[in-house]
GUBANU-903009 format. One record per residue: residue number from 1; y, x, z of N, C-alpha, C, O in turn. Coordinates in nm, 4 decimals. Each point is the difference from the previous one (the first is absolute). Layout:
// residues N
{vose NUM; {Y; X; Z}; {Y; X; Z}; {Y; X; Z}; {Y; X; Z}}
...
// end
This chain:
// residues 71
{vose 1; {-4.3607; -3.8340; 2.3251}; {-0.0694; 0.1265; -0.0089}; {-0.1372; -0.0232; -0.0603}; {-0.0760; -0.0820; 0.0515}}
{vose 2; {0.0301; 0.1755; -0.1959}; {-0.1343; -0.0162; -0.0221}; {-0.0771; 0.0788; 0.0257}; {-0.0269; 0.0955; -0.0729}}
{vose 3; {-0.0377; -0.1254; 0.2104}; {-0.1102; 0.0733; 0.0652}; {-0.1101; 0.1298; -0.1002}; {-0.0442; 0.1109; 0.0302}}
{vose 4; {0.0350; -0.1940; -0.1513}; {-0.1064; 0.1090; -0.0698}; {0.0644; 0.0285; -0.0652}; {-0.0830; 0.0163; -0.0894}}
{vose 5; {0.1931; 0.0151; 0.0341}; {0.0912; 0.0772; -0.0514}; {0.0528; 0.1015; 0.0799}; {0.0006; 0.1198; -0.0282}}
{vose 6; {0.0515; -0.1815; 0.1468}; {0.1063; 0.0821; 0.0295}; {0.1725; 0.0456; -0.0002}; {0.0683; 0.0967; 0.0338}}
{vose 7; {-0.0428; -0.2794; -0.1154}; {0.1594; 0.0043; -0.0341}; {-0.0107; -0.1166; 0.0307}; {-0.0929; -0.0795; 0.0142}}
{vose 8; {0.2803; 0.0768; 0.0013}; {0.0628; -0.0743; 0.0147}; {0.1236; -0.0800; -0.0827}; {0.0878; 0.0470; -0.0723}}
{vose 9; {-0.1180; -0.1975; 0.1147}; {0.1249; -0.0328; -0.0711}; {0.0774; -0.0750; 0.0647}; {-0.0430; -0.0626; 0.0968}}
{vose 10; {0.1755; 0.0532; -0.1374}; {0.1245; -0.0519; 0.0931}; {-0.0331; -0.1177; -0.0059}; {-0.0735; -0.0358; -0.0920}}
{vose 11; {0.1241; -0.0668; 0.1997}; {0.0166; -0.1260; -0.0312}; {0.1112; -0.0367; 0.0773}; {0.0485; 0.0772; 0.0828}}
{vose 12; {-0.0170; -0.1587; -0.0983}; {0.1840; -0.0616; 0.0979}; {0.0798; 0.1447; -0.0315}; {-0.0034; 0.1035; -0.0665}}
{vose 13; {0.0757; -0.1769; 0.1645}; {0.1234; 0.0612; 0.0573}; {0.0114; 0.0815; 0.0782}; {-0.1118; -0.0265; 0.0441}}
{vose 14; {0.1551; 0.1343; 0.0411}; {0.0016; 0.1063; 0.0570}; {0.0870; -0.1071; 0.0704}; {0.0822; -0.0773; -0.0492}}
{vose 15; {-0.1242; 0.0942; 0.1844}; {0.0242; -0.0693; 0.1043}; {0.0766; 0.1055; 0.1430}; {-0.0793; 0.0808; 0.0483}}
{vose 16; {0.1592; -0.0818; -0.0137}; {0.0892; 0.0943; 0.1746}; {-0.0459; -0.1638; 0.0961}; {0.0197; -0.1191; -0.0245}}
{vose 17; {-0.0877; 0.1942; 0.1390}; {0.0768; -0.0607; 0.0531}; {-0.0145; 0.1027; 0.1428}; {-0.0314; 0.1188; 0.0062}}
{vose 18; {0.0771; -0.2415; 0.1320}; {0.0366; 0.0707; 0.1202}; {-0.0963; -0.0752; 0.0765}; {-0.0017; 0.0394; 0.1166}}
{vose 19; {-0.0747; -0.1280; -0.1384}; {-0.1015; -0.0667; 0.1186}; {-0.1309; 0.0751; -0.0116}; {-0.0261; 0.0667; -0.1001}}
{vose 20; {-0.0484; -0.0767; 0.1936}; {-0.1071; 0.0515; 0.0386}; {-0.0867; -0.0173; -0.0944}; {-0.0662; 0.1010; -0.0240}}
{vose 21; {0.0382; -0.2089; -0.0496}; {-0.0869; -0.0724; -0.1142}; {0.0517; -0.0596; -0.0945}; {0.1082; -0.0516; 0.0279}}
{vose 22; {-0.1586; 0.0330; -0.1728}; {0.0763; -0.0669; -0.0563}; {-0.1093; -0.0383; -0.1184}; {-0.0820; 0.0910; -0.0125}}
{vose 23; {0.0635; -0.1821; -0.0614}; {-0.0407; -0.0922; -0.0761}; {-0.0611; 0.0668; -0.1376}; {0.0882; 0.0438; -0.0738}}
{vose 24; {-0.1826; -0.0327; 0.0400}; {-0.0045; 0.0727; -0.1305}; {0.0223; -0.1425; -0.1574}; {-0.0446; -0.1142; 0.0112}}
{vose 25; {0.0827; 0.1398; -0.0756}; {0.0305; -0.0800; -0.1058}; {-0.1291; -0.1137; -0.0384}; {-0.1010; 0.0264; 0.0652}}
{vose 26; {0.0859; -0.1426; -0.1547}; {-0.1355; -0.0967; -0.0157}; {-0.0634; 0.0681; -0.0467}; {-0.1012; 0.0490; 0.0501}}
{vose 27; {0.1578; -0.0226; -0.1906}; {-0.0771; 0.1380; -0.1191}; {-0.0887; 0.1070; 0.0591}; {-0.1107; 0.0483; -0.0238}}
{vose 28; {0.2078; -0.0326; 0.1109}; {-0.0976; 0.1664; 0.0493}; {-0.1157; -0.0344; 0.0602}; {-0.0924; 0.0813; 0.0037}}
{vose 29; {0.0807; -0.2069; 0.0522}; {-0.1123; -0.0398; 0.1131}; {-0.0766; -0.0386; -0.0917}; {-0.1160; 0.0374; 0.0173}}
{vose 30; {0.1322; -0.0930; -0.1015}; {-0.0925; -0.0716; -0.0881}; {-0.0373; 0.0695; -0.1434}; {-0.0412; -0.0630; -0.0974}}
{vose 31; {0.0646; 0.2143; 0.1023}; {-0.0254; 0.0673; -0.1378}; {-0.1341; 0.1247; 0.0089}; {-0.0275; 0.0829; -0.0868}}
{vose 32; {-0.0494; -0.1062; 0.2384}; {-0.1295; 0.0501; -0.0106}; {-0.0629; 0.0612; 0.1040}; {0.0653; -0.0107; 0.1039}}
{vose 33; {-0.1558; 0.0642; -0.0935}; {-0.0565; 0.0271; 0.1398}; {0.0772; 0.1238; 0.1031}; {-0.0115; 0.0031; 0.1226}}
{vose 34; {0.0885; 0.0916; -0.2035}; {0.0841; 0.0828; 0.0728}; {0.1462; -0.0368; -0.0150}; {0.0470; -0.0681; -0.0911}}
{vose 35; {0.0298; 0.1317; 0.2106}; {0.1468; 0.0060; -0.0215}; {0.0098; 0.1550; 0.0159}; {-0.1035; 0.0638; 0.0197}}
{vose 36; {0.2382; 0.0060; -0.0284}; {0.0600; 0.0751; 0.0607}; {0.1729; -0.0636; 0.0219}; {0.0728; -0.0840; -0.0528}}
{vose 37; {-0.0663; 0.1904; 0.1717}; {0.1701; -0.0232; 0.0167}; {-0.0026; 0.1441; 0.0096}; {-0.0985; 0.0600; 0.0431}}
{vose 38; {0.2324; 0.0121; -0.0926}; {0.1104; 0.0927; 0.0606}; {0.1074; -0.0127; 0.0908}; {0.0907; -0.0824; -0.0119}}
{vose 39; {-0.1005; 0.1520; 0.0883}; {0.0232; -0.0628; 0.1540}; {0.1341; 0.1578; 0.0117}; {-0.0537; 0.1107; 0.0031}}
{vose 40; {0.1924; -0.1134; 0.0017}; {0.0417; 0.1185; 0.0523}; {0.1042; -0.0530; 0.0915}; {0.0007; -0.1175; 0.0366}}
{vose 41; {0.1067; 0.2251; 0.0082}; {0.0995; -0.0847; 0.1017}; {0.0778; 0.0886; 0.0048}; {-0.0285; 0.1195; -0.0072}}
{vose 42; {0.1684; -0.1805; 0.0237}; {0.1246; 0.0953; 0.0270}; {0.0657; -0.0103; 0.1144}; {0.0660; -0.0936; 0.0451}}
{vose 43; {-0.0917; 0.2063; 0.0008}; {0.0874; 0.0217; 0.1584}; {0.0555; 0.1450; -0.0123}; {-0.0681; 0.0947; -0.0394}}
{vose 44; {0.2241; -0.0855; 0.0845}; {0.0310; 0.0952; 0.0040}; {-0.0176; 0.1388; 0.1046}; {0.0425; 0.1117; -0.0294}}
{vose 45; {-0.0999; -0.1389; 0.1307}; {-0.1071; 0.0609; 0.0732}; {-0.1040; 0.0442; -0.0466}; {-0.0334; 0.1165; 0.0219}}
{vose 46; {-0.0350; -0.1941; -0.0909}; {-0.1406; 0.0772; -0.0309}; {-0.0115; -0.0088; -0.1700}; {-0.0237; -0.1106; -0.0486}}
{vose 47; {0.0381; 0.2110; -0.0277}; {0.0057; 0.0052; -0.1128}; {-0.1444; 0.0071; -0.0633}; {-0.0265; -0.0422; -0.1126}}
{vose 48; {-0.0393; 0.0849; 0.1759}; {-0.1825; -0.0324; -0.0065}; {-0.0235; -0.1331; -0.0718}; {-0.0652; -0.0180; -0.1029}}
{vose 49; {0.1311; -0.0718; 0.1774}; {-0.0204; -0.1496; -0.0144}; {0.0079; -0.0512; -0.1154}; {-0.0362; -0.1142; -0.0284}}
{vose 50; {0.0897; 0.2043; -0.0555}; {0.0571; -0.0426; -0.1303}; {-0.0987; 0.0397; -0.1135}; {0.0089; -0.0338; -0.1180}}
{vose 51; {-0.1127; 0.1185; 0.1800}; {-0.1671; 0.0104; -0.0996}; {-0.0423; -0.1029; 0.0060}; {-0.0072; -0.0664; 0.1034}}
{vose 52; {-0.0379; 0.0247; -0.2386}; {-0.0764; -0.1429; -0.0037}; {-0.1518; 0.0088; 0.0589}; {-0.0569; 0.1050; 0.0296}}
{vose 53; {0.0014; -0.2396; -0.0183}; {-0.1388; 0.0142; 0.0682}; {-0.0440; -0.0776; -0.1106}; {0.0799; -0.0891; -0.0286}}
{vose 54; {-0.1681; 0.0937; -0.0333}; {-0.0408; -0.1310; -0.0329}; {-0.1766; -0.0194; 0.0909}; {-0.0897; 0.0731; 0.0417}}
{vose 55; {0.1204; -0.2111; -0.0499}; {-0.0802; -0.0970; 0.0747}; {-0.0914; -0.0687; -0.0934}; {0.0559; -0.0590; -0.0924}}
{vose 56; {-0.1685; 0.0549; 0.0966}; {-0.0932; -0.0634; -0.0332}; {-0.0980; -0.1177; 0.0167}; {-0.1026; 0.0311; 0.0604}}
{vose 57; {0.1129; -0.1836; -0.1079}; {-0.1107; -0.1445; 0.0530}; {-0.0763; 0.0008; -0.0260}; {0.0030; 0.0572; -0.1089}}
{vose 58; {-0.1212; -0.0912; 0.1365}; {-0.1051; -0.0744; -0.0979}; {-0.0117; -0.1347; 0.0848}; {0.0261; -0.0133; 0.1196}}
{vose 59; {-0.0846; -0.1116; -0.2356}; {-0.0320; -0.0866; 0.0346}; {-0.0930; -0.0383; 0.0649}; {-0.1110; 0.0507; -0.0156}}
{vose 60; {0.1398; -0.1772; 0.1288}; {-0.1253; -0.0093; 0.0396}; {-0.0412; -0.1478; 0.0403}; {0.0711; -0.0793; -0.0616}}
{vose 61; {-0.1662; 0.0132; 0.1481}; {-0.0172; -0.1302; -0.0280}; {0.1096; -0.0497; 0.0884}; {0.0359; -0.1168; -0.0147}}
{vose 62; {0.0267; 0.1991; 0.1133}; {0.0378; -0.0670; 0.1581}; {0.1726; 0.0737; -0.0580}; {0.0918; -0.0025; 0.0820}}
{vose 63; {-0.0723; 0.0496; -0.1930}; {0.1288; 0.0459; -0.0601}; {0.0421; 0.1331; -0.0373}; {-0.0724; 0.0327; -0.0940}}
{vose 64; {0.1754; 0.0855; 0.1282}; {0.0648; 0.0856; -0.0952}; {-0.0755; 0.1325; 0.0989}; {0.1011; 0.0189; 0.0676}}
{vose 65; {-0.1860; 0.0676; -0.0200}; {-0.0486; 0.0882; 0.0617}; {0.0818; 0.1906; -0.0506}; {-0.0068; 0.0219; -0.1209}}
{vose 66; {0.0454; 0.0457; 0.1710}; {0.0811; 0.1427; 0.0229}; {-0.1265; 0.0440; -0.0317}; {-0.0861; -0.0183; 0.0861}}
{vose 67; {0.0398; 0.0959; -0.2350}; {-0.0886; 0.0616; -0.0401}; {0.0448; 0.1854; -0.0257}; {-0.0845; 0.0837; -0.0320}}
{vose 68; {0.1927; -0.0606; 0.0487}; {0.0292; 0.1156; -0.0151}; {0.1859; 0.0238; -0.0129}; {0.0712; -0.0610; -0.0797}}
{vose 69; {-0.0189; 0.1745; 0.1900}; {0.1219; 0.0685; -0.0161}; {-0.0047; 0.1000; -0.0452}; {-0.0836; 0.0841; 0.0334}}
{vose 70; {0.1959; -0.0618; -0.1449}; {0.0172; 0.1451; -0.0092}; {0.1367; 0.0440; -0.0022}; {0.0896; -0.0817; -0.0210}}
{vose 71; {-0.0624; 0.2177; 0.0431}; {0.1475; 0.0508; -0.0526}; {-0.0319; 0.1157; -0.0457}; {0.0860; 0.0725; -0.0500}}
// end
């Protein structure tokens, strides 16, 4: 994500999974002071779940800090 822009660009792979946490790619960690993820979920119960969130990092000295959610 470029902070003074305002866009984004893909990197990896679009990743599912089912654990609580999961690993973000080398590239992504190492391509600048912000990340974002899009974060959605499928349950057939709650169809809500299936709006994406995206999630927002910034870097920091002690590691990856939650600078902003949105949907």
């Amino acid at each position: 994500f470029d902070n003074e822009q305002g866009t984004h660009q893909t990197m990896g792979a679009e990743q599912r999974v089912t654990a609580l946490t999961v690993s973000a790619p080398a590239e992504v960690l190492g391509a600048g002071d912000f990340v974002s993820v899009k974060v959605l979920s499928e349950h057939p119960e709650h169809p809500a779940w299936a709006v994406p969130m995206q999630v927002y990092f910034r870097r920091t000295a002690s590691g990856w800090k939650t600078v902003g959610l949105f949907r």
